[in-house]
C-alpha positions in Angstrom: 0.0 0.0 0.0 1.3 3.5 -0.8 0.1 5.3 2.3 1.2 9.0 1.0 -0.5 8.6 -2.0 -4.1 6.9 -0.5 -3.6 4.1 -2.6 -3.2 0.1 -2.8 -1.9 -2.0 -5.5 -1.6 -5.8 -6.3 1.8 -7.0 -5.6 1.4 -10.6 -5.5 -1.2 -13.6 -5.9 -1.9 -16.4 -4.1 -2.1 -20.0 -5.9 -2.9 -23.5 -5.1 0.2 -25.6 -6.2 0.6 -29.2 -5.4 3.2 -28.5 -2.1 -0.1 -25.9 -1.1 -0.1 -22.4 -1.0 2.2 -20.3 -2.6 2.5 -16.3 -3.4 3.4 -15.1 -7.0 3.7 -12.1 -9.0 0.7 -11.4 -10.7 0.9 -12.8 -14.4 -0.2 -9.6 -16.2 0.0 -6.0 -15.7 -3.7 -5.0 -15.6 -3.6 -8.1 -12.7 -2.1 -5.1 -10.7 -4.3 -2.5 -10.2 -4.0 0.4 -8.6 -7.2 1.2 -6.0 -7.9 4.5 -4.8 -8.6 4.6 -0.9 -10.2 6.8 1.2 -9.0 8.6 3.5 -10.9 6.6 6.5 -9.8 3.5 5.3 -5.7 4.3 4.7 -6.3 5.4 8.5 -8.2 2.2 9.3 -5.3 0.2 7.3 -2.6 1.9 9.5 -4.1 1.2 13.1 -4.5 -3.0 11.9 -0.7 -2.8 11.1 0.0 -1.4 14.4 -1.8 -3.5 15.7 -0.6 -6.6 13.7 3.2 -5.5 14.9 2.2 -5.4 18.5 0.2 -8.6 18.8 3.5 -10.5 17.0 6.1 -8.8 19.0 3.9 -9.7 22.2 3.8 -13.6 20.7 7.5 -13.2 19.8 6.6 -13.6 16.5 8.9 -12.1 13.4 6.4 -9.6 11.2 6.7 -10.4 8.0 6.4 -7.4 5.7 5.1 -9.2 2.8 2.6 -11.0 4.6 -1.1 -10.9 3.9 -2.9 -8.1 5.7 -5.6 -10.1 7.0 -4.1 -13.3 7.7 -5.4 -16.8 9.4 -4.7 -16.9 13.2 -1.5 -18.9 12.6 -0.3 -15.5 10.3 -0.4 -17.6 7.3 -2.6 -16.6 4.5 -6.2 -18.2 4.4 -6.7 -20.5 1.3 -8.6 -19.0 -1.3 -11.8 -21.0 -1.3 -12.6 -20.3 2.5 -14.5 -17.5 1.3 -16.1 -18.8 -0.8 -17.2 -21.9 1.0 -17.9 -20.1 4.4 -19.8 -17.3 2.5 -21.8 -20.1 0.7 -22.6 -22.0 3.8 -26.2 -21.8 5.1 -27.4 -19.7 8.1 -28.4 -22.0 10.6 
């Protein structure tokens, strides 16, 4: 994310291979767009960093720059269909 400029890109993808799940550059250049944020949400963006940095340093965890913003408990990236399949999943 470009904080200064109030903006995110795409930097990398995440893939199924065979040995699981694994980040790569995006194959195309339109597969990195650029999205304008607002100026609520940059903010927003900023705290869950801080926070992300606190709640590994108090774990002893290493922060990994290039990890996903919004990653599993573990810190690893969620797979891409739990989405899908937890968004498709009937109210009880």
């Amino acid at each position: 994310m470009n904080r200064d400029a109030g903006a995110c890109s795409v930097r990398q993808a995440l893939s199924t291979t065979v040995d699981g799940l694994a980040f790569r550059e995006p194959k195309t250049g339109q597969s990195r767009p650029s999205i304008a944020l607002l100026p609520v949400t940059v903010t927003t963006l900023r705290r869950h960093r801080v926070q992300q940095r606190w709640d590994k340093r108090r774990l002893g965890l290493v922060f990994d720059e290039q990890g996903p913003v919004f990653p599993a408990e573990n810190g690893s990236p969620w797979h891409p269909d739990t989405f899908s399949v937890h968004w498709l999943k009937p109210a009880k």
